[in-house]
C-alpha positions in Angstrom: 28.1 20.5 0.0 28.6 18.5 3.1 29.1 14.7 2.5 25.7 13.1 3.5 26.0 9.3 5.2 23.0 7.7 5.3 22.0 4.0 6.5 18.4 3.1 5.8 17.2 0.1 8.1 14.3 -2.1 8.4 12.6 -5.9 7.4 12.8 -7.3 4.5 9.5 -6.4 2.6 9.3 -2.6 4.0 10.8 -1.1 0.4 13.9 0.3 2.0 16.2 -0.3 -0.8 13.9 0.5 -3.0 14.0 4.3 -1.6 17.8 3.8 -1.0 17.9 3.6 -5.3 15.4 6.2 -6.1 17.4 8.9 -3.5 20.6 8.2 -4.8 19.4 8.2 -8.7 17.4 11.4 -7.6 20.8 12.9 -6.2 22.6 11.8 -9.6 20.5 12.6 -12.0 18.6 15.3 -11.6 20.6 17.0 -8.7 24.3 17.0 -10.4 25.5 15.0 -7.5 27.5 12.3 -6.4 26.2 9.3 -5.1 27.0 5.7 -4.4 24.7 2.8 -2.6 25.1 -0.6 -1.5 22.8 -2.9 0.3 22.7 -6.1 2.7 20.2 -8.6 3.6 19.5 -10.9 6.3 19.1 -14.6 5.9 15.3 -14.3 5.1 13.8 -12.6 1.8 10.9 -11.3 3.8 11.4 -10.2 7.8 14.6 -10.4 8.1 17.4 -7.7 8.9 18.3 -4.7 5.7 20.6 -2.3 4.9 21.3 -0.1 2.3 23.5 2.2 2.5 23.3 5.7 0.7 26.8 8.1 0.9 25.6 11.6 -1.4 28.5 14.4 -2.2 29.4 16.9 -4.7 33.3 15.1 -4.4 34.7 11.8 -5.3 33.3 8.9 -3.1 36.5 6.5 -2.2 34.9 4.2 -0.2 30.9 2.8 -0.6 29.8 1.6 2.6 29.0 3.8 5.8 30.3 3.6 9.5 29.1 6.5 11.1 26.1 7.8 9.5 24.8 11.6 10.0 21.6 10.4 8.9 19.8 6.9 10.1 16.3 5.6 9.5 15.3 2.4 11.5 11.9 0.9 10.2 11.8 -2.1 12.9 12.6 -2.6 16.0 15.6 -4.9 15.3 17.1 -2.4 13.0 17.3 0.2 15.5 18.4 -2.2 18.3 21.4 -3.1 15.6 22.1 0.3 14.1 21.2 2.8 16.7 24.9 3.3 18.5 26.4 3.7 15.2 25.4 7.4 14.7 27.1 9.9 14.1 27.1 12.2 17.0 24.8 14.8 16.8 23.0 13.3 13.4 19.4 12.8 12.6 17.4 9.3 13.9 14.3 9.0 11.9 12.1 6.3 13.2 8.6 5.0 12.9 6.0 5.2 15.8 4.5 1.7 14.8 7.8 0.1 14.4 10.0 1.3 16.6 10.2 1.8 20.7 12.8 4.5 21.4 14.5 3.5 24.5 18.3 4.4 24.3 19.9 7.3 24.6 21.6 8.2 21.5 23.4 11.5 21.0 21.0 12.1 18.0 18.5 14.7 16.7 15.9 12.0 16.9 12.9 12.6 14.9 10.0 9.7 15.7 6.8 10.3 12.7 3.4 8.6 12.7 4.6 7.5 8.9 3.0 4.2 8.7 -0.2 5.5 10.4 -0.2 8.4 8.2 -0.1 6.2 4.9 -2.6 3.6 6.3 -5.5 6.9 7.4 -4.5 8.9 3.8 -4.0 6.1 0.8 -4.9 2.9 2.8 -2.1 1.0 1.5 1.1 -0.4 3.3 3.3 -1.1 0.1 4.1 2.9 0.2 5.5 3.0 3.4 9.0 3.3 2.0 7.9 6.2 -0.1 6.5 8.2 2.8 9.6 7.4 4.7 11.7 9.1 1.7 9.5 11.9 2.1 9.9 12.7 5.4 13.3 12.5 5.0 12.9 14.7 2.7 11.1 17.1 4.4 13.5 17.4 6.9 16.5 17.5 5.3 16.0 19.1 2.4 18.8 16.5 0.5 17.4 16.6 -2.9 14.3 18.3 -4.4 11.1 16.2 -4.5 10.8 16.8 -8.4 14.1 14.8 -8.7 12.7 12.1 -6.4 9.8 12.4 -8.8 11.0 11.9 -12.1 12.6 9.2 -10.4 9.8 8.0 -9.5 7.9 7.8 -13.1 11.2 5.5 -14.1 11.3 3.1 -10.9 7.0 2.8 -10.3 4.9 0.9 -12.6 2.7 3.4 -14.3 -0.3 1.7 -12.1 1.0 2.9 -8.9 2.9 6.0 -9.4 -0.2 8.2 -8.1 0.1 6.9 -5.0 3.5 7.0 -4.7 3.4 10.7 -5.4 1.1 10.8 -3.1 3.1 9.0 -0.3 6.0 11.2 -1.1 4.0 14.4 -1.4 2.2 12.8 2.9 6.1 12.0 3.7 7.2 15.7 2.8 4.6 17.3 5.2 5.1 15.0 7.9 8.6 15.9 7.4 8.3 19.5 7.3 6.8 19.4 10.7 9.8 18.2 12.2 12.7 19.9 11.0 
């Protein structure tokens, strides 16, 4: 297996180390893999700039935090005006269409998905955004099988909203699928 570098951006609030966790437990635990995550915050609780970090392998992992990742996900504008130029060449930029304004050039398979409008018209509520986001990533990747991410999912989601988390991944995976 090639070793996947991943660097999940956003605002405090969006979830995004929540789905850091549940990909790398999913990778772990249910997919015989190797996987380490770390995670950084901004000043602020709420709004300001995260990170988490994901690095997945089927070898050792010497070293937890990523320089060049092949995969990056920006969920504000800030986080891709931080994190953009530090992609791998030739890796995958996921952003969001309500978030984020795509105006450098990166040498990037960049991939920009209606997620948060997609969540708002199909379940109505924002505090899955981070779970359709895992989805779509995903869907394009194919990094992990969405039963891991699942089962993942029934350990991590109170009981209350695990339906609609399943559904946010299930909305995430499709809108991932049609842009591989």
């Amino acid at each position: 297996m090639e070793r996947h570098r991943l660097v999940f951006s956003g605002s405090g609030g969006q979830g995004i180390i929540t789905a850091a966790v549940i990909l790398a437990e999913a990778a772990v635990l249910h997919e015989n893999l190797i996987a380490v995550q770390t995670q950084s915050y901004g000043a602020e609780a709420r709004g300001g700039a995260t990170r988490s970090d994901v690095i997945i392998s089927d070898s050792a992992i010497y070293f937890p935090k990523v320089n060049q990742p092949n995969v990056l996900i920006c969920l504000s504008q800030e986080a891709y005006n931080k994190f953009s130029p530090i992609i791998r060449p030739g890796g995958l930029l996921i952003t969001d269409t309500r978030y984020v304004k795509m105006y450098m050039k990166v040498d990037a398979r960049q991939r920009e998905l209606p997620m948060y409008q997609a969540v708002m018209e199909k379940i109505g509520k924002p505090i899955v955004f981070n779970i359709c986001m895992l989805g779509a990533l995903i869907g394009i990747t194919d990094l992990v099988k969405s039963e891991s991410v699942k089962k993942v999912l029934k350990t991590r989601i109170p009981s209350d909203f695990l339906e609609i988390n399943e559904k946010a991944l299930d909305l995430g995976i499709k809108l991932g699928n049609a842009y591989k």
